[in-house]
Wavefront OBJ file of the C-alpha trace (Angstrom):
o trace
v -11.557 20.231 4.485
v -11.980 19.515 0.511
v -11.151 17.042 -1.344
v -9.196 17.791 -4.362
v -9.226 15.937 -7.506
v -7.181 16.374 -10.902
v -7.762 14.273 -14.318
v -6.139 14.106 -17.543
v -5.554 18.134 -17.768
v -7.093 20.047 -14.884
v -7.968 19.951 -11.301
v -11.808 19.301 -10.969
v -14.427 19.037 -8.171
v -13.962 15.392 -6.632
v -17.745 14.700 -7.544
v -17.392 16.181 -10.918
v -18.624 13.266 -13.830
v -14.934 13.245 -15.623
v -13.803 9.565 -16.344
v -15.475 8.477 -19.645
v -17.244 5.350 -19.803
v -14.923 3.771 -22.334
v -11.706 4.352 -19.979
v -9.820 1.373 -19.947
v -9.348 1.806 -16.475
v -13.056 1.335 -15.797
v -14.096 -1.479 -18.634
v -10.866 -3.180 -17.871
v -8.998 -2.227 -14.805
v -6.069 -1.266 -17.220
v -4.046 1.094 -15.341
v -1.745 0.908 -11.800
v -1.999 3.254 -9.053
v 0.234 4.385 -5.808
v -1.298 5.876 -2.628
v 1.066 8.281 -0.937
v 0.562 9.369 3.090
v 1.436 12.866 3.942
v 2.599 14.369 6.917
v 2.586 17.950 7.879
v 2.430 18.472 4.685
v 4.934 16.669 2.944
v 5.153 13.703 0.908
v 6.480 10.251 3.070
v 8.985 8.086 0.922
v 7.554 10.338 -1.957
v 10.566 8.555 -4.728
v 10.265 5.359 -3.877
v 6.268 5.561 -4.416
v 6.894 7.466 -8.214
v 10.185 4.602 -8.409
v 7.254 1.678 -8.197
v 4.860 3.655 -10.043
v 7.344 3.684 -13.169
v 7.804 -0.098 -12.675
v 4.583 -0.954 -12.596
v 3.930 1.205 -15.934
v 6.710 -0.496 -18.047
v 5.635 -3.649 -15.991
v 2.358 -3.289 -18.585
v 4.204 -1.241 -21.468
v 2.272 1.696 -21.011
v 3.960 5.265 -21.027
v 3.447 7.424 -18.246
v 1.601 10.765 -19.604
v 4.135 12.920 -17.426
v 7.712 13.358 -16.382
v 8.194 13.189 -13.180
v 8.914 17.238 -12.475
v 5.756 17.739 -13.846
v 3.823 15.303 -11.717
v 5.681 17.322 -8.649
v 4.346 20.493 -9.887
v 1.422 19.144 -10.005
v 1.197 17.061 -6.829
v 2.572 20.093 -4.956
v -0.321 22.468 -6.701
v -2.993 20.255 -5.064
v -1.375 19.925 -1.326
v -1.308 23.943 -1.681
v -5.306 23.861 -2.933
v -6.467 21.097 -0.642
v -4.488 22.579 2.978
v -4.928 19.374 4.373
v -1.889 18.456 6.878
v -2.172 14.666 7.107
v -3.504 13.741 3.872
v -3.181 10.456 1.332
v -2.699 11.466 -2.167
v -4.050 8.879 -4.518
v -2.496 8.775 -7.863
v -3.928 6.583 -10.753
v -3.029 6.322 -14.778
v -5.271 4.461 -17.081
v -4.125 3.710 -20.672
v -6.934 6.013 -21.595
v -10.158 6.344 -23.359
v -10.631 4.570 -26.464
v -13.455 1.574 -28.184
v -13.931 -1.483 -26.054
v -10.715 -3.851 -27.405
v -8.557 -5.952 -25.140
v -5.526 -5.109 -27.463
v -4.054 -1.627 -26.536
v -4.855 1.390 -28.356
v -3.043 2.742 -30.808
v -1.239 5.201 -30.239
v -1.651 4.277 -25.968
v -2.814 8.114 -25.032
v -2.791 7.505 -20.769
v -4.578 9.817 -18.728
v -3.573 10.557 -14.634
v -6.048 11.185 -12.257
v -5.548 12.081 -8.972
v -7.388 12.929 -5.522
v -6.062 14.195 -2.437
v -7.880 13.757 0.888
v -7.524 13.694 4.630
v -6.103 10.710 5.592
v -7.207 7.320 7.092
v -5.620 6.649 10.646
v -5.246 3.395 12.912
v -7.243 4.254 16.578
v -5.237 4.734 19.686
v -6.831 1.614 21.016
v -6.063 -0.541 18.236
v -2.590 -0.059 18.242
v -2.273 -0.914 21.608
v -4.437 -3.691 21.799
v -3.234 -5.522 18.051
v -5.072 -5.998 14.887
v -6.928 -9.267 14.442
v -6.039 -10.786 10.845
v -8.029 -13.442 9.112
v -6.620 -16.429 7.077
v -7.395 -16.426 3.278
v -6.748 -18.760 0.620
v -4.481 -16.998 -2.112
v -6.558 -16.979 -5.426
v -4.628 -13.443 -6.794
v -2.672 -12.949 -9.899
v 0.991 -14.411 -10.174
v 2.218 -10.523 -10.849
v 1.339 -8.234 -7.540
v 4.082 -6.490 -7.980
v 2.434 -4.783 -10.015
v 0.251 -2.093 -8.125
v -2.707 -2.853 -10.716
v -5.836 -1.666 -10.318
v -7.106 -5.071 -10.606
v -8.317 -5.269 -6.757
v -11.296 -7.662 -6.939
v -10.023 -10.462 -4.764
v -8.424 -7.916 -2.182
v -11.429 -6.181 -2.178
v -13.335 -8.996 -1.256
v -10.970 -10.734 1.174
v -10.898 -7.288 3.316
v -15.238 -7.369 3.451
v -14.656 -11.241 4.615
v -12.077 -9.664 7.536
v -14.512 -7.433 8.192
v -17.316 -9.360 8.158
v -15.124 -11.876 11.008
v -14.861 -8.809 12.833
v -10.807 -8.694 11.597
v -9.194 -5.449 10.504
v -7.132 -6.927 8.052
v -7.143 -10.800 5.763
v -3.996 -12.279 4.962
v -3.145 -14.624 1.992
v -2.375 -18.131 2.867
v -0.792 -20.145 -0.332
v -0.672 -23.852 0.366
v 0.328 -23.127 3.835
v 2.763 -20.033 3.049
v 2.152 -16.830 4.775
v 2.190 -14.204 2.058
v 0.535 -10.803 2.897
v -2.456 -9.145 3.152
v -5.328 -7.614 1.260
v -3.694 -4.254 1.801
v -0.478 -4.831 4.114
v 2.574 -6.771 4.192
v 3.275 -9.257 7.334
v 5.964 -9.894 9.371
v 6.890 -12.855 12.506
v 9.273 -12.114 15.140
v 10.870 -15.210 15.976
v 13.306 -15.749 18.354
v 14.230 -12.259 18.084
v 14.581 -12.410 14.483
v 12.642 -10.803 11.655
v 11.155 -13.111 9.036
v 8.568 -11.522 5.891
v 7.786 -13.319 2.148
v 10.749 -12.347 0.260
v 10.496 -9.515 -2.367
v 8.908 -11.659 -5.539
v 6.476 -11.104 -8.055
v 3.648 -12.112 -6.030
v 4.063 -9.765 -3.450
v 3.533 -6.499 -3.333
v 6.830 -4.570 -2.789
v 5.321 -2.373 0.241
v 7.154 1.344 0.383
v 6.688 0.866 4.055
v 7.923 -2.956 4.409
v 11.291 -1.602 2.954
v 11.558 1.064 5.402
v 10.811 -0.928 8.557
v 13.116 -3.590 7.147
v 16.084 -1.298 6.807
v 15.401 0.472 10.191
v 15.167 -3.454 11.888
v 18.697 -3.546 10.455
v 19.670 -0.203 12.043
v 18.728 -1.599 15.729
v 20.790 -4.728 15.173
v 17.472 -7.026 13.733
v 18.511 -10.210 12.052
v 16.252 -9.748 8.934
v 15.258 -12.980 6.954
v 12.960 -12.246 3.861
v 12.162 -16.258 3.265
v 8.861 -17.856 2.894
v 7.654 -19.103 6.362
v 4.306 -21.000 6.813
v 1.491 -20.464 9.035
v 2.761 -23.534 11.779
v 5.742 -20.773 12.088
v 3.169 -18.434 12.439
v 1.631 -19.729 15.715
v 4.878 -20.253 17.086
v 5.775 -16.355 16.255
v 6.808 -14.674 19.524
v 5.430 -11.454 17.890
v 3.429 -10.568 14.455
v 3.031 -6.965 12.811
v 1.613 -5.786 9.584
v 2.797 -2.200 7.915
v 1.425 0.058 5.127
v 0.911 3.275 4.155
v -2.214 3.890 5.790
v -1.753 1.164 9.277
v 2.339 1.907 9.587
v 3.897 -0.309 11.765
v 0.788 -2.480 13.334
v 0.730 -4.852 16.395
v -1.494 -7.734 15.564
v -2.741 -9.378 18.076
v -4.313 -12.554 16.567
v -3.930 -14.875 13.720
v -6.761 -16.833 12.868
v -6.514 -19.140 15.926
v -3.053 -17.939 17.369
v -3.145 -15.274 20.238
v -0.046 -13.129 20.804
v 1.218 -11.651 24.114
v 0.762 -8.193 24.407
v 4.417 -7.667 25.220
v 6.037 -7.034 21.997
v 9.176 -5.452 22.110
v 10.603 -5.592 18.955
v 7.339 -4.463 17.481
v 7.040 -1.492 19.815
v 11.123 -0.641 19.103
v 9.693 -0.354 15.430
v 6.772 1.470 15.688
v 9.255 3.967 18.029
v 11.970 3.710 15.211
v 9.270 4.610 12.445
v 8.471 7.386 14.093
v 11.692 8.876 14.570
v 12.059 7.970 11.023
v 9.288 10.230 9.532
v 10.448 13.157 11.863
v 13.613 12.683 10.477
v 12.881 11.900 6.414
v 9.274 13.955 5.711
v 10.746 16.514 3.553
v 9.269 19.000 1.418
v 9.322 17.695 -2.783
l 1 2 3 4 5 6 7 8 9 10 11 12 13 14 15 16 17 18 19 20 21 22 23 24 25 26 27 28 29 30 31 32 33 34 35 36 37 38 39 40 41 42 43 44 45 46 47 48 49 50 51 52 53 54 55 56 57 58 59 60 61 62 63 64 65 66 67 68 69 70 71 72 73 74 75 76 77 78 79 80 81 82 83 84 85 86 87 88 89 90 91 92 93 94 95 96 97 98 99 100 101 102 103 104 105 106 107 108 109 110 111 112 113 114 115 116 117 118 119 120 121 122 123 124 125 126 127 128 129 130 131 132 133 134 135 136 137 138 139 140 141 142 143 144 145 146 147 148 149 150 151 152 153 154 155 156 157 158 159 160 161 162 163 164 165 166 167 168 169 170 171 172 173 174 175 176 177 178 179 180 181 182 183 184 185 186 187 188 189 190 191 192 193 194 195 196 197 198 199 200 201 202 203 204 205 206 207 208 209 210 211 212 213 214 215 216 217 218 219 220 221 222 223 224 225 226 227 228 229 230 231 232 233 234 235 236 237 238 239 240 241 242 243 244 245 246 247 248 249 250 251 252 253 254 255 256 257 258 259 260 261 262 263 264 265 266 267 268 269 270 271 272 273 274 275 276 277 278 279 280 281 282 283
């Protein structure tokens, strides 16, 4: 199945050269993006990804170059061209093309790209058996609340997962569990929920709000308070969720092993799914 790929003004062939060399997203990594999973189809949680996107942007004071009925039109053009059932759609706005100057332009002229392709699933066998996470020291930004493209130390703290044969590294800040390179992380304690509360050094995940309303649903105490990695190994159960992994069993931390009897966990991951049956709607 194609890709499909749009920027500034026109849908283009994904391996067409488009992005100039003086776009501020790729001299500066000036520009946020969101990464949206669909299902059958349709869009998951497809507001509350455009909601952060339009944070982000006034996060950095730079205008969006759409409304947001045009960025459904257009969105909806490309799932029609593409005819790819379970597909991410990737959606990125620079503040544009202009002379190398860390001021902003003037006038700020931003440009959207965007690329929609099959999408990236979690194996049978790894959501039974648990993702292994890595420990990393946090050396990010104080602002990930912004989705920035600024991704240098996540990109590098997933190759060092990888490279410990981990699917996923999570940020460790003087002994405070965070979240990951790409996820956010949650403990089951004593049959209660605990996750790094929504700050500005976080990322506020689409899919962390979901599973944290639905634990509320089944009667989950819910505590969004910073908890450190001692708590950690005494966790009765750990999960991480995204867009891409879901709802995730993990399976070790570092030097913590978890049973593989999880029920909250697996109550979630059945609750999630009930949840996208229920909520994947057409734009």
């Amino acid at each position: 199945m194609p890709h499909i790929a749009y920027y500034k003004d026109s849908f283009i062939d994904v391996n067409d050269r488009a992005i100039p060399i003086q776009d501020r997203a790729h001299q500066f990594g000036d520009g946020i993006y969101e990464v949206i999973r669909v299902y059958e189809g349709n869009p998951f949680e497809y507001h509350a990804h455009l909601d952060r996107l339009e944070r982000s942007a006034e996060a950095i004071r730079m205008p969006l170059p759409f409304q947001r009925e045009e960025l459904t039109a257009l969105i909806n053009e490309g799932l029609k061209r593409a005819a790819i059932p379970e597909a991410e759609i990737y959606l990125q706005v620079s503040r544009g093309n202009s002379p190398r100057n860390h001021a902003f332009p003037k006038p700020q002229e931003s440009i959207l790209a965007m690329v929609i392709k099959e999408a990236r699933t979690v194996s049978a066998d790894l959501k039974k058996q648990g993702a292994a996470l890595l420990p990393v020291e946090e050396d990010r930004w104080k602002n990930c609340y912004i989705k920035s493209l600024n991704l240098l130390s996540n990109v590098m703290a997933k190759q060092k997962a990888q490279e410990s044969e981990c699917h996923e590294s999570i940020y460790v800040d003087e002994g405070i569990v965070k979240e990951g390179s790409s996820s956010n992380i949650f403990a089951v304690i004593n049959g209660a929920l605990y996750t790094y509360p929504p700050e500005r050094d976080i990322l506020h995940g689409i899919t962390r709000d979901v599973v944290i309303r639905l634990a509320k649903e089944l009667g989950v105490t819910v505590h969004e308070t910073k908890v450190d990695v001692n708590e950690y190994s005494q966790a009765d159960e750990v999960f991480i969720t995204s867009t891409t992994m879901e709802v995730l069993p993990v399976r070790a931390f570092g030097e913590t092993h978890y049973p593989d009897i999880r029920p909250v966990t697996d109550s979630l991951v059945s609750a999630f799914e009930r949840y996208k049956k229920q909520m994947t709607g057409k734009l």
